[in-house]
Steps between C-alpha positions, in 0.01 A plus 500: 500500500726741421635678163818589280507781272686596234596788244595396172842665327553568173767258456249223556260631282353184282607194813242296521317536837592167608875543422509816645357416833740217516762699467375689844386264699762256576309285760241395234517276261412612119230252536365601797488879355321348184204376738482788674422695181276188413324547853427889424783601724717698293376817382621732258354900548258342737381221198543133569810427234583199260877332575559588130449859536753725361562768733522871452709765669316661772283193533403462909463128528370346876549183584259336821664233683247285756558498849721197583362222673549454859910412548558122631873574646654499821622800656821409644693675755847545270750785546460825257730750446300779449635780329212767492130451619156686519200465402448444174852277424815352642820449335686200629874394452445141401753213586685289209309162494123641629251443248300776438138316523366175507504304169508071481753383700550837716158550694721618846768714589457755239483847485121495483434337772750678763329790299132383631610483824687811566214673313156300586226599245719816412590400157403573125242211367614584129686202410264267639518239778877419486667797425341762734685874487750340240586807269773371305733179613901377550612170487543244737862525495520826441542778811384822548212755472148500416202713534161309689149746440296496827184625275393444184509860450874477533524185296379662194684793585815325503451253193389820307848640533636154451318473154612893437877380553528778814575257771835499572648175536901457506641124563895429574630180375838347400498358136764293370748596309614849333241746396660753284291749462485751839086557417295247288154472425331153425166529336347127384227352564430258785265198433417152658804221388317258231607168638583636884194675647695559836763746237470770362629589183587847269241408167283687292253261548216503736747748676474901711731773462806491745742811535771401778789816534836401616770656648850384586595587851807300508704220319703235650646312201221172528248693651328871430272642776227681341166743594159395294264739426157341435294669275251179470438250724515146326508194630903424578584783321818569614622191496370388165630845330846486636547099403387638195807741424761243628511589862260328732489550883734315702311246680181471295465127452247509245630803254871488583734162460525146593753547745259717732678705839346331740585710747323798390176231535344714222550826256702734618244784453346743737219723450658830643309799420127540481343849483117597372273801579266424793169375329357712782706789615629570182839561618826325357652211693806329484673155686839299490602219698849392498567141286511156797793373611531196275523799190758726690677215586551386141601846406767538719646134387493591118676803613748362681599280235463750226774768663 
């Protein structure tokens, strides 16, 4: 069993409890929240809450998640490239086309379970059975960094500053097209797709805040390579934000074109930068990894051509 807690702002003063805690916990569902406040798990100044509750600044609201059941996947001996370890979290540079853990259809060969074999029972038990030490998540096709909590101490630790908007998070990506502006910010709201439940979709409805910062690094006439700066964490945010301004990543066969780049053999969008303070030590970390070889490789064509 272990617990989340939160402070309430003033700017969220009157959220309901149940839309609120969405809003912070990405890797539950609203309806899962809603029957944890059913089951007495959600608190509110140390008073089991209604989902309807309109929330106050200043209000401390706990949630209790149960331990997860015993996990039912394979450790497998895969390669890691381990950026930073001790012990209380790793961060690991994943490869473009791992999947971060096991879902239908992809119960080997991802992250999680080279994760439970590199690390043995030394993982957080917060997400339950099938997403152990899983802070926060990048697609399959999608490179780069990612923070994995060793205790559920550091889990909550980390999603805290997740749900504050501290955790650093910086993406590089090549978007189709000319983006004008040097600096943009893109704030709307990231839901499920109505008739495509794999999609996701900017709505009102049914939807979370999304606030994805952009900034042009270079442009090469088809092509502008870009930095992201997440300040949520949606599902396919990235993606879904910049298809939504005109200019989706090159190589994203599900937000970009018909006529996909193959060759990329996905988005061409690496998660770069990660930095949080140490759950633990307190102290301020910070990690890059360079983009694959696929993305570099790209870049240097669309330059070639662009000169």
């Amino acid at each position: 069993m272990s617990r989340l807690d939160f402070t309430v702002d003033p700017a969220d003063t009157g959220v309901r409890l149940d839309k609120y805690l969405s809003d912070r916990i990405d890797d539950l569902s609203r309806s899962a929240i809603a029957k944890l406040i059913e089951d007495g798990k959600v608190t509110i100044g140390a008073k089991p809450a209604q989902k309807s509750t309109r929330l106050t600044a200043g209000d401390a609201v706990s949630v209790i998640v149960d331990a997860p059941r015993p996990v039912d996947i394979i450790p497998e001996n895969i390669p890691l490239d381990i950026v930073y370890e001790d012990d209380h979290l790793l961060v690991v540079n994943k490869p473009k086309g791992m999947v971060v853990h096991p879902a239908p259809g992809n119960y080997s060969g991802t992250l999680v379970n080279a994760l439970m074999y590199h690390c043995g029972d030394d993982l957080s038990g917060i997400n339950g059975e099938l997403r152990p030490g899983i802070v926060h998540r990048i697609d399959k096709n999608t490179s780069g960094l990612l923070a994995v909590a060793k205790s559920d101490v550091a889990h909550a630790g980390l999603s805290a500053q997740i749900a504050d908007h501290s955790f650093t998070r910086e993406y590089l990506a090549v978007a189709y097209g000319n983006i004008k502006d040097d600096e943009r910010t893109i704030n709307a709201p990231i839901g499920r797709h109505k008739t495509d439940r794999k999609r996701m979709c900017v709505t009102e409805q049914n939807s979370k805040p999304a606030v994805t910062h952009i900034k042009v690094l270079e442009r090469y006439g088809d092509f502008t390579y870009i930095s992201c700066r997440l300040e949520t964490g949606r599902t396919h945010q990235i993606r879904v934000h910049l298809a939504y301004i005109g200019h989706p990543i090159a190589g994203d066969d599900v937000y970009g074109p018909k006529k996909v780049i193959t060759s990329l053999g996905g988005q061409c969008l690496h998660a770069y930068r990660l930095g949080f303070i140490h759950p633990v030590t307190g102290e301020y970390i910070e990690f890059t990894a360079d983009p694959p070889d696929s993305f570099t490789a790209f870049l240097s064509k669309i330059r070639a051509k662009s000169s």
